[in-house]
N, C-alpha and C positions, 0 to 999 in steps of 0.2 A: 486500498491496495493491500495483499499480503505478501510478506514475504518470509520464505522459508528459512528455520534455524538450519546452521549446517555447522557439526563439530562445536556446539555449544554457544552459539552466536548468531546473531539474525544477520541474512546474505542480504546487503541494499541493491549488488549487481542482480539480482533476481525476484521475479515475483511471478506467486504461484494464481492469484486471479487479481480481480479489480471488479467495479461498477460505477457508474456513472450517479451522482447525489447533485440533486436540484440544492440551489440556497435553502435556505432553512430548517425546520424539520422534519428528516427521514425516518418515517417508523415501517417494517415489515422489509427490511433491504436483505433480500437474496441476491449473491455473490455466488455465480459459477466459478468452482475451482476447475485448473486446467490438467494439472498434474502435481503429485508429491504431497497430497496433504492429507497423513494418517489419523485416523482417532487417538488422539495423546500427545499428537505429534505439533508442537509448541512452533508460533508464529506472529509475527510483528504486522498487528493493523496499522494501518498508515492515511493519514487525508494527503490527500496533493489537491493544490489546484490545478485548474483547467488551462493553463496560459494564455492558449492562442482560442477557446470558449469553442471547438468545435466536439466538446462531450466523446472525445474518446483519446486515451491516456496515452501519452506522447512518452513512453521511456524511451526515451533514445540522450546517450549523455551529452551533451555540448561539451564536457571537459573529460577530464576526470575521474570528478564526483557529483556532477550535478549534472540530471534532467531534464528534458525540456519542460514539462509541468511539474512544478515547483512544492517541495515538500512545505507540509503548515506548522509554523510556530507560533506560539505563544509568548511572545517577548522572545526568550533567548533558546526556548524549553521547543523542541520537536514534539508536533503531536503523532502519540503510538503506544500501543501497549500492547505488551509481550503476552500471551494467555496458548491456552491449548486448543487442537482440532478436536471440535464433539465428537 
């Protein structure tokens, strides 16, 4: 999933596209964006898992701040990195 910076900071309420990744390793993954992502224009990749395993991405929040398909951590560490649109 991407999610768009907005005023200097990545939006978790928003994301500008997603795809669908089988277990293991993905090489050649194209991501349709839907809107808002300029060349330069800096955004937060993100893994979720699939929750309920029907391969298409459930934002919808149960609270808060939390999702129904579930962001990936690493012990305590969120996987994501901040980089630019080519």
């Amino acid at each position: 999933m991407l999610h768009p910076f907005e005023e200097g900071a990545s939006n978790g309420d928003k994301y500008v596209a997603s795809t669908y990744l089988k277990d293991g390793t993905n090489t050649n993954v194209s991501i349709k964006v839907h809107k808002g992502l300029a060349t330069g224009k800096m955004f937060i990749v993100m893994l979720y898992r699939d929750a309920n395993e029907n391969q298409v991405l459930d934002f919808v929040f149960g609270d808060d701040r939390n999702v129904m398909d579930t962001a990936v951590f690493e012990g305590s560490t969120m996987i994501g990195h901040a980089i630019p649109a080519p």
